[in-house]
N, C-alpha and C positions, 0 to 999 in steps of 0.2 A: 563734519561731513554734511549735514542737514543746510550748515549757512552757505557752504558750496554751492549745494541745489539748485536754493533760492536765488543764485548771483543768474544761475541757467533757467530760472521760473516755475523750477518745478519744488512744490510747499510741500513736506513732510509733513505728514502727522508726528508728534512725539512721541508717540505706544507705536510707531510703525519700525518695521525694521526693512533697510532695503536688503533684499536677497541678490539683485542681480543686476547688471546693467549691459547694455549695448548700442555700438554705434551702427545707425543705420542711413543711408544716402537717397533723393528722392530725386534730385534733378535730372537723369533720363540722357546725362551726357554717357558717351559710348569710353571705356578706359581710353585706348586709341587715340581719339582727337583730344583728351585731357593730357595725357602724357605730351603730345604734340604743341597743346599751348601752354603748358607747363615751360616745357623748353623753351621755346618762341622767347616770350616774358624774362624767363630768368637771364636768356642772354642778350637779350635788349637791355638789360637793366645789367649787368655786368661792362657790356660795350659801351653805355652812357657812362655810366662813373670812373672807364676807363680813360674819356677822353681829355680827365680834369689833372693835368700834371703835376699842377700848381700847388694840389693838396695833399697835407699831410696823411701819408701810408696808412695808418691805423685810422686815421678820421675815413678816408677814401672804402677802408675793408667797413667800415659802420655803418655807411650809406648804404654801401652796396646788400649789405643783411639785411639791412630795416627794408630797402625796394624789396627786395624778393619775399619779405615777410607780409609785405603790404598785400605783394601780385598773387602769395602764395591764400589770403583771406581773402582776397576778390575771387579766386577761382574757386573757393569752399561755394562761396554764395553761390554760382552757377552748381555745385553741385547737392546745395540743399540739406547738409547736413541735418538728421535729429537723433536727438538721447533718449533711448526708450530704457526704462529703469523698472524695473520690478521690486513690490514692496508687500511685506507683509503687517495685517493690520488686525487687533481683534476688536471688533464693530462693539458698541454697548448693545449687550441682548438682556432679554428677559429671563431671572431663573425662576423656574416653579418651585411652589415650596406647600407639599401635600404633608396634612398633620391629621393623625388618627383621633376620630373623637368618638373612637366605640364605647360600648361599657367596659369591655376588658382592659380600657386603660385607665379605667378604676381601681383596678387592682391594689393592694400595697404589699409590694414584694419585701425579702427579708430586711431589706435597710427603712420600713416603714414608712414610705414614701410612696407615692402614688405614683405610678406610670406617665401619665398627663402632667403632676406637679413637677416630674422631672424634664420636662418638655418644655413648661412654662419658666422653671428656671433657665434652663438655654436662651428662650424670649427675651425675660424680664431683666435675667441678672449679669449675662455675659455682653458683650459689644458684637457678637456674632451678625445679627440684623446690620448693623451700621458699619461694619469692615464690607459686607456683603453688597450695600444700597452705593457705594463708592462705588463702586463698579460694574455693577448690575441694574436695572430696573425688578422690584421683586412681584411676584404675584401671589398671595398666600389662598387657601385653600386649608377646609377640614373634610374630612369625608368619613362616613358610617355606611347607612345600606345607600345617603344618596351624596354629593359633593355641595359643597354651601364655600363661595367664597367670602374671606376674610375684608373686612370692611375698611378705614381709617387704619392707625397705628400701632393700636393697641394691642396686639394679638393673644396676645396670652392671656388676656381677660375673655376673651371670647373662647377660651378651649375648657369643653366641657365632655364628660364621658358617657355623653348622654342617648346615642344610638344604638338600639339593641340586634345591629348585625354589623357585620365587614363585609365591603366588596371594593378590597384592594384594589381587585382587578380592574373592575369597572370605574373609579376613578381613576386609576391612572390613562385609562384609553379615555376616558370625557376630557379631561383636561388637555391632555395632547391637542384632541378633534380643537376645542376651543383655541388652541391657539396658534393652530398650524397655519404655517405660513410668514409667521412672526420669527426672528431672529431670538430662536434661545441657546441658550447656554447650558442648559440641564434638566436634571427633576430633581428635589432633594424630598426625602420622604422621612417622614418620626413618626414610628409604628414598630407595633412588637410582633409583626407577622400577621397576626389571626386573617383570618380567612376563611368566611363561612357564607359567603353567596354572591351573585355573580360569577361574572368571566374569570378562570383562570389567571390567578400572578403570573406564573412565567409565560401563556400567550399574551400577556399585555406587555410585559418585558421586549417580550419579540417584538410586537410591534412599535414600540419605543425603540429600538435596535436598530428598526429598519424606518424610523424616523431621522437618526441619526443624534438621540438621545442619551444620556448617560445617568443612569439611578444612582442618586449619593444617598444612600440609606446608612440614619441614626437610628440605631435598635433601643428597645428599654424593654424593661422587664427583664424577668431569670429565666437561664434556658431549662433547667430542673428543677423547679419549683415542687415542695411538696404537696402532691393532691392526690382524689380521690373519689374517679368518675363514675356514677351508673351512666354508663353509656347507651343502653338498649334494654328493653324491655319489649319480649315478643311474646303476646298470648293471643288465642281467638278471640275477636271482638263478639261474639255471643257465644251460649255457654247453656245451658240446661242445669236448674235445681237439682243439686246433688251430683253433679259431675263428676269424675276428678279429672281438673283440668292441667294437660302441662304447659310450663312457663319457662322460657328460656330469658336469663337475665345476661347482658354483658354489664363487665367490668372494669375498669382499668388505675390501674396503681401509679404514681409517678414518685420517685425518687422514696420511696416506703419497703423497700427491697425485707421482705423479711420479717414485716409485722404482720400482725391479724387484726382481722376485723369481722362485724358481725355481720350479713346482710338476711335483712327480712323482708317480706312479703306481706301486705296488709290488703286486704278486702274489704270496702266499707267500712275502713277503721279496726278491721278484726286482725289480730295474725293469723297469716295461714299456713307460713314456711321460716323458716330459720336459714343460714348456711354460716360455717365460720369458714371465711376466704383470707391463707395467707399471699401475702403478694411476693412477683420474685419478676425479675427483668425488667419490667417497665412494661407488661406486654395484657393485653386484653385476655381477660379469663371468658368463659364462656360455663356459666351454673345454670343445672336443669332446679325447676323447682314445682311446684302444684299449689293447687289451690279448690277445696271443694264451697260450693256459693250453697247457701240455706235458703235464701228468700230471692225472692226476682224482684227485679228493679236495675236501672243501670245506676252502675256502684264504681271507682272509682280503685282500679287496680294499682298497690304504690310496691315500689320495690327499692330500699332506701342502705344503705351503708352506711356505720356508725364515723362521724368526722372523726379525724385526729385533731388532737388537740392543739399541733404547728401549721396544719393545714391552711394554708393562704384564701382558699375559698370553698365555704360549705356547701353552696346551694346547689353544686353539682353533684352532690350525693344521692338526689333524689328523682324518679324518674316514675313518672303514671300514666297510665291509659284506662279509659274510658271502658266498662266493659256491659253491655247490655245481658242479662240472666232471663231465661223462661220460663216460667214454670207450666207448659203447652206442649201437646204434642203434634210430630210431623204427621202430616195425612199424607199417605203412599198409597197410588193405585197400581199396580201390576195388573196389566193385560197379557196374557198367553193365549195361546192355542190348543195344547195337550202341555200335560205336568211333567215336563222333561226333568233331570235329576239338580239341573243347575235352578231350576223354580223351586221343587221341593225341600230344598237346603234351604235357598235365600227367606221362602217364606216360614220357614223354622224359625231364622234366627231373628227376622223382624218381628215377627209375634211373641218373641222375648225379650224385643227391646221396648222400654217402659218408656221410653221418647216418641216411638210410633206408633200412627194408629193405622192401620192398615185393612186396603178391600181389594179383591184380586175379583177379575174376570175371567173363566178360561174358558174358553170361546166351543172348545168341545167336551167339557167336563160335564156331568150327569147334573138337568135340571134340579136334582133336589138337594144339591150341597148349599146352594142360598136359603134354604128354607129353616135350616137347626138354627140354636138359639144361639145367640152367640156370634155367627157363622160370619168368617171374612170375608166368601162370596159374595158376590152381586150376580144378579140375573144376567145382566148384558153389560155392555158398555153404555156408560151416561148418556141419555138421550137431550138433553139441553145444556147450554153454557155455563147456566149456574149448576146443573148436579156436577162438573166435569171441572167448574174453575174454583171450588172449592179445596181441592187436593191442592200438595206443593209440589209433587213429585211424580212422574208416571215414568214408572218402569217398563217400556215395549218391547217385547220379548219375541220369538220366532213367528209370526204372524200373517197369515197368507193374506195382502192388502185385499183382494178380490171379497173378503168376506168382513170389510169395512168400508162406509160410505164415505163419499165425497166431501158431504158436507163436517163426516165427523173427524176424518183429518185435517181439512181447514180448522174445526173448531179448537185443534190438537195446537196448532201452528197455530192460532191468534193466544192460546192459554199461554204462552212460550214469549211468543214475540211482545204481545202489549200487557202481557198482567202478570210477568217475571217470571210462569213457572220453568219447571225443569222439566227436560226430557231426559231419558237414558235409555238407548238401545244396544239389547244386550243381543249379539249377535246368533243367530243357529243355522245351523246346514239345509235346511229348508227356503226359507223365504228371506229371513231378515241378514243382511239389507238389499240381496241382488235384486229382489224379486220389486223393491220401490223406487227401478230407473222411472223416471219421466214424473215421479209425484211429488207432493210439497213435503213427505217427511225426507226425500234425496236432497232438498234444497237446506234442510235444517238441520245433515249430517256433516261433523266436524271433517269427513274427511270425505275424499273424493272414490265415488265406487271404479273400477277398475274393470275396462270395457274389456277386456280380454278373460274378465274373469269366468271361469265355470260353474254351475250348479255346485254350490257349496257339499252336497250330502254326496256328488261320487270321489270327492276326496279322500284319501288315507287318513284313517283316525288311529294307526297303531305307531307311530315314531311319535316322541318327546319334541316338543316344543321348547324349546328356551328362550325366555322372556330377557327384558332388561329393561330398567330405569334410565330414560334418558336422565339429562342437566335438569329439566322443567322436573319431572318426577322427582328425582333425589330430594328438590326444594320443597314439593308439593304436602302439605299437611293433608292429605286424601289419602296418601301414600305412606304414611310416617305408621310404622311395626314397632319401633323402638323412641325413644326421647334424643338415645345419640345418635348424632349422623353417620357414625363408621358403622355402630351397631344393626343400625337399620338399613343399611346397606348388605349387611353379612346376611341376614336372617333375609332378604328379597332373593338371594343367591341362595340360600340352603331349601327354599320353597319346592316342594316336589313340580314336578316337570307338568304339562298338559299337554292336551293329545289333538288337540285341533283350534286352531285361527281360521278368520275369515279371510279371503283374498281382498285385498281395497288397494288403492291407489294412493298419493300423498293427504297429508292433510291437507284441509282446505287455507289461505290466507289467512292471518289471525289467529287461526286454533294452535291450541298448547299441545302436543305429544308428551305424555306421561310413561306409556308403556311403547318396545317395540320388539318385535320378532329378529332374534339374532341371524335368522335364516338368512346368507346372500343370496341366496336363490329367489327367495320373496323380494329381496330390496329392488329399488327404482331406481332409477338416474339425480332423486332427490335424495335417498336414504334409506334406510332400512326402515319396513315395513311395519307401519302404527296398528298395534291394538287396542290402546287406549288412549283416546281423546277427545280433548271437552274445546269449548267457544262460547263467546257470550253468543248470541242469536236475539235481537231485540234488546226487551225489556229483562230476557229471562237467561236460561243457559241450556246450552245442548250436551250430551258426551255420547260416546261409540266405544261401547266394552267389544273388541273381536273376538270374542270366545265366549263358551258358555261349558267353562272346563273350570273356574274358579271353584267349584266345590271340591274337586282333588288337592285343593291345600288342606283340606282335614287331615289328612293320611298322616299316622305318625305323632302327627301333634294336638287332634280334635277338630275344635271349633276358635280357638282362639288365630289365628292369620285370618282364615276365614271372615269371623265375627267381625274381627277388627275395623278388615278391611272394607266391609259392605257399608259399617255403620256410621265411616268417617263419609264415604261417599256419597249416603244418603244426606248427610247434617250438611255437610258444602254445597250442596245439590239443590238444599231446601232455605238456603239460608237467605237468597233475595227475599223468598213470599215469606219467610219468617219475618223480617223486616217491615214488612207493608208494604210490598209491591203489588201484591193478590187484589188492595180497594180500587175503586173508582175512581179516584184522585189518590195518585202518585207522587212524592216528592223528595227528590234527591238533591243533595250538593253536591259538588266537585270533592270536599272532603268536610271529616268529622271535625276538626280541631285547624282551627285559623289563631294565627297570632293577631294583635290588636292594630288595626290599622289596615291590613291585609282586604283585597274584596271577595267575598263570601261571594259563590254565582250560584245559584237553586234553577233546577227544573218541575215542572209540575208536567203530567200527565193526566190529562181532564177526561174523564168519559159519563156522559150522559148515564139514565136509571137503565136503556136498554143494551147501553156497553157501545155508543154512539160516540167516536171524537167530539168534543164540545167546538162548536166553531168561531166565539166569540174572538175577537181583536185582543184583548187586553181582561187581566184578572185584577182583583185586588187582593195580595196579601199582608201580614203583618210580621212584625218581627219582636221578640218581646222577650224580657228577661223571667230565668224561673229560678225555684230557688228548690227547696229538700221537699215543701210539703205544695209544691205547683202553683202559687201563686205566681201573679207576673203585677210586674209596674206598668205601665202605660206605653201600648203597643205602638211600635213606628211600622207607619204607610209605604209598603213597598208593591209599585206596581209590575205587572210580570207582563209581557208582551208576545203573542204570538206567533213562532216559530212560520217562516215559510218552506211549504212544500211537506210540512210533519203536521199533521192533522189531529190535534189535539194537546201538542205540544207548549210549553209556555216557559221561558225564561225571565231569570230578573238578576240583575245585579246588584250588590250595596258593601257599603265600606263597614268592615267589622268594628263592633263598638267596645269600649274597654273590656277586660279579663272579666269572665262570669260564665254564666249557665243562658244557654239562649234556646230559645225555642221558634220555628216557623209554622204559621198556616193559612188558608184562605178562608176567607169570607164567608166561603157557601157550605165550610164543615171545618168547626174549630176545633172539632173532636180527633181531625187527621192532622198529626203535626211531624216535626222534622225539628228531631233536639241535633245543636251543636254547641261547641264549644270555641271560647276564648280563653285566648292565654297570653300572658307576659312570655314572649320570647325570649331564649334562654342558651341562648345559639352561642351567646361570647364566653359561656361557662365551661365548654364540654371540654375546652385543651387548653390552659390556660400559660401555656408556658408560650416561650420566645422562640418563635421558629426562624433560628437563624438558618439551618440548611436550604431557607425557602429566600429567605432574604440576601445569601449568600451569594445564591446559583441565578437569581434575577441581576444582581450586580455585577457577575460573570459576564453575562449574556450580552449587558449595554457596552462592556469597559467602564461601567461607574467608576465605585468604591465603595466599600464596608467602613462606616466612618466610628471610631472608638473617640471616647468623651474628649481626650488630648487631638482629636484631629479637626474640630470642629474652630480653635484658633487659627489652623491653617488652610482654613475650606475655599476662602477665594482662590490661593494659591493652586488649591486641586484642582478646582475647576477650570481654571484657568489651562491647565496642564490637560487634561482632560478636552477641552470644549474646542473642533476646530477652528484657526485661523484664516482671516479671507485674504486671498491672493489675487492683487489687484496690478494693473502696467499701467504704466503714465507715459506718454512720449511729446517732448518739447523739442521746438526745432531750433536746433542751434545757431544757424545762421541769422535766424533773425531776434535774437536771446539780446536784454540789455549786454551782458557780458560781452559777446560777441562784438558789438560792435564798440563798445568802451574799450575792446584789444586793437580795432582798427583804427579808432582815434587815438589809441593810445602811439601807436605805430607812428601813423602819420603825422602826429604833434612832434614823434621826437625827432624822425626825419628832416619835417620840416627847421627845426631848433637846430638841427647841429649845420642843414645844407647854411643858415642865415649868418653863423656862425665862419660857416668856411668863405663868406665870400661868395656863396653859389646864388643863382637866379632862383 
């Protein structure tokens, strides 16, 4: 068929297939006048070879075909014939060929074999690369947390398991981006699934989908691998000498259906908890556990699983966090106005907490209760910044603003905003909060007062109030009655009823609702109606307790909800200025624990000896490793730069330095520092098996394929089958085709040969 074509000019490729062909006419003669000279001709040329007697009949019927075959090619030319042919053809494209070089393809699954080494045999040992490069142009690629293309030949020298994250995702959309626009043929990808940062696998699927892309993923690794994860480890990251603190551990089992094992709790090396955990399903357990600290110091909380001995990988048995101990107490000031029953309870139970040290103001109590020995009074409210920024905590309680000065609520709102403390305003039927529209503590309350409200005290205080735990509460450790989440949920619903809330409006933007008034009658157009809630505000944090009924949780049960509940409140409340937010020079990170390589970013907070934002350009700090007894090696120079429009502010950035103990501080007090942590990331350990359901349903989505070790001889053929064909039309005009006219000489030669033959002119 092909040599046909080329008689008419039109060259086939040999991969091409022609799907279709048509005749099309270009010369603009109308049917009509061609039918008319059509005739004309044929019978001019029938009446010419009629007039020749003399020849023989069959010679005479020959002549007369070949003229009209002649007149019948000359009248083509007038109308211009051409061949428009349709051909299908697949263009040589580029196929991507992405190969995992996480740690997890370190692994060596039950056939003792490395994940990678079996990668590298498909490379090395099979003919797969060179049946592939026949037909394709290849591009290789490896990818971990970043993509590195494949260099020369060689490739499977170059795959190592040396990146300590996956981001499937995200290399499959890089590589795309890089070659879009180029003619490919696919993606083939070798990888055992993992996926732990970055873009989603299956949105990078879709957008390979809606590239017009097809994933031929070869899996490696076992899909049930036996292992055994501490997956989470959640405690308070500060803690008070002699605590008992609880500790929530997860766990998880993979193909262990049925054993036991031991998990403990270690404390600076110490045991502090035991648990024997049998596994059953394959599913995350979830162990309460505790831990009391003896000495302060930050120490180094571990919660570890004993390996199995078939276990494919140990190192994901172990799981720590960093826990700072105090041995220091919270300073609490309470200001009131008169000893309402919800003061006389709270300051009961604070004067039995051995974590607080507490001074109350009550603004109409009898001058000589400051006077005894001992006494938690104060005369008045602190009359300067330093008596006032000394405290972590201020409790404001029903308080007629009228009989507080101007400058010492600013001074309330600077304690808060730039030197971390806390405020908590506990609401009462009197003054607090309606009576502080238009001042700066309405500006530093989590929620919005509510313009329609009325003078809190001619409300009804004889109906039950019923409270409830939003989502934010349930999770809240402020809130936590019990260690179980169901339990402490039962026991927030068995709590005796109270008899009056404050009227308010939503929360403010950003603040958390912890508590809300089942009342619809209370509720807004946003929700039912907040009694408790908190916001950061600054440097420090704000909350809005709406009631001052929490003492009627004794009833029945004592002082323990009560107790509980004030003293978690207070600790979370106080736990910035426990920190160090209270100095003069402030200094925070973005977070406590950076893996290696990661950039660490610090802020500082600079204030002058008179509590002055410092207005210097640029700081100098240091950055310097420590070790158990504070020494450090040789400090590196990180300069911090001053924030615009934030007065006092200063940032710096730097790339975190190998696994250790780090510590930061500046120049002008090395006595103020900011410990954090490095660590070898540990991200490729926590699931170590082969997520085919993910690699499945991404091959789904393209019309890839799922490629099993037998299919990898037939891979060009896949993709081939797989990867569309370009559909291309050729049109050649026949009339002026070698062909074409080699018929009209061929015509005309014979004509002429037989007319020479008969005797004719």
């Amino acid at each position: 068929m092909n040599a046909i074509f080329q008689l008419f000019g039109i060259h086939v490729d040999r991969a091409a297939k022609v799907t279709g062909w048509s005749l099309v006419f270009h010369g603009g003669i109308g049917t009509g006048v061609l039918v008319l000279i059509g005739i004309a001709l044929a019978a001019w040329a029938i009446w010419a070879y009629r007039q020749g007697d003399s020849i023989v009949r069959w010679r005479l019927w020959t002549l007369t075909a070949l003229r009209l075959v002649f007149l019948a090619l000359v009248t083509l030319v007038l109308l211009r014939p051409s061949l428009s042919v349709t051909m299908e053809n697949q263009v040589r494209r580029t196929l991507m060929m992405l190969f995992d070089a996480s740690a997890s393809m370190g692994i060596r699954d039950a056939q003792q074999t490395s994940r990678v080494e079996q990668v590298q045999h498909v490379l090395r040992d099979t003919k797969l690369l060179a049946q592939l490069r026949r037909d394709y142009d290849l591009a290789g690629f490896t990818f971990g947390r970043e993509v590195t293309e494949l260099i020369g030949t060689n490739w499977a020298a170059s795959l190592a398991p040396t990146n300590n994250a996956t981001a499937l995702g995200d290399a499959i959309e890089e590589i795309i981006s890089r070659k879009r626009g180029q003619p490919l043929a696919g993606l083939f990808i070798a990888t055992d699934g993992a996926n732990n940062s970055g873009a989603p696998p299956l949105a990078a699927a879709a957008f390979a989908q809606q590239e017009g892309l097809p994933l031929f993923i070869y899996p490696v690794g076992e899909k049930t691998p036996k292992d055994v994860a501490v997956t989470g480890l959640f405690a308070p990251e500060l803690v008070f000498v002699n605590d008992d603190v609880p500790v929530m551990v997860r766990v998880r089992g993979q193909a262990v259906t049925g054993r036991t094992a031991k998990l403990t709790l270690m404390l600076g090396g110490q045991q502090m908890d035991a648990h024997s955990i049998t596994f059953s399903n394959d599913l995350e357990q979830t162990i309460s556990m505790k831990f009391t600290a003896r000495e302060k110091g930050n120490l180094d909380l571990v919660a570890n699983v004993e390996p199995f001995p078939d276990e494919l990988i140990k190192d994901n048995n172990t799981r720590s966090q960093r826990i700072r101990v105090l041995d220091t107490k919270i300073k609490v000031l309470i200001v009131e106005q008169s000893p309402r029953w919800e003061f006389r309870y709270l300051l009961a139970a604070l004067l039995r907490d051995r974590r607080v040290e507490l001074k109350c103001t009550l603004l109409e109590g009898d001058p000589g209760i400051a006077t005894g020995a001992n006494s938690p009074y104060l005369e008045e409210f602190p009359k300067t910044k330093d008596e006032l920024f000394k405290y972590d905590l201020v409790i404001w309680g029903d308080v007629d603003p009228k009989l507080m000065k101007p400058e010492q609520l600013d001074a309330l709102n600077q304690f808060v905003a730039v030197f971390g403390g806390a405020l908590l305003m506990v609401a009462g039927k009197r003054d607090n909060p309606l009576s502080y529209r238009g001042t700066v503590l309405e500006k530093m309350l989590p929620v919005e007062l509510d313009a329609s409200a009325v003078d809190s005290g001619a409300e009804s205080a004889t109906a039950p109030v019923q409270l409830e735990l939003t989502a934010e509460g349930k999770a809240s450790p402020m809130l936590r009655l019990a260690d179980d989440e169901m339990e402490n949920q039962v026991r927030w619903r068995s709590l005796p009823p109270i008899y009056w809330d404050a009227r308010v409006g939503r929360n403010k933007p950003g603040a958390e609702v912890l508590l809300v008034d089942t009342d619809a009658s209370k509720a807004g157009r946003f929700g039912k109606m907040p009694v408790l809630a908190t916001q950061q505000y600054g440097s420090g944090r704000t909350m809005f307790l709406g009631t001052d009924n929490t003492w009627r949780w004794r009833r029945n049960v004592g002082e323990a909800y009560f107790t509980t509940f004030w003293s978690q409140i207070v600790q979370r409340l106080a736990l910035l200025r426990l920190l160090g937010v209270q100095k003069k020079i402030q200094l925070s990170a973005n977070r406590q624990t950076y893996n290696s390589g990661e950039r660490v970013t610090v802020f500082a907070r600079v204030y002058s000896a008179n509590y002055e934002p410092v207005k210097e350009p640029t700081l100098k700090g240091f950055c310097a490793s420590r070790n158990k007894t504070g020494t450090s090696d040789t400090p590196v120079e990180v300069q911090l730069r001053a924030l615009p429009e934030q007065p006092g502010m200063f940032r710096a950035e730097f790339v975190a330095p190998e696994a250790g103990l780090y510590k930061f501080y500046l120049d002008r007090d090395t006595e103020i520092q900011l410990d954090f942590d490095v660590v070898e990331p540990r991200l490729e350990f926590t699931d170590i098996a082969m997520n085919e359901p993910l690699l499945q349903e991404m091959v789904k989505l393209t019309y890839g394929q799922f490629l099993a070790p037998a299919d990898l001889a037939k891979l060009p053929e896949i993709i081939g089958r797989k990867s569309e064909r370009v559909s291309s039309t050729m049109e050649v005009e026949l009339w002026s085709s070698p062909f074409f006219f080699l018929l009209m000489l061929l015509v005309a030669t014979a004509e002429w040969i037989l007319r020479k033959l008969s005797q004719l002119k």
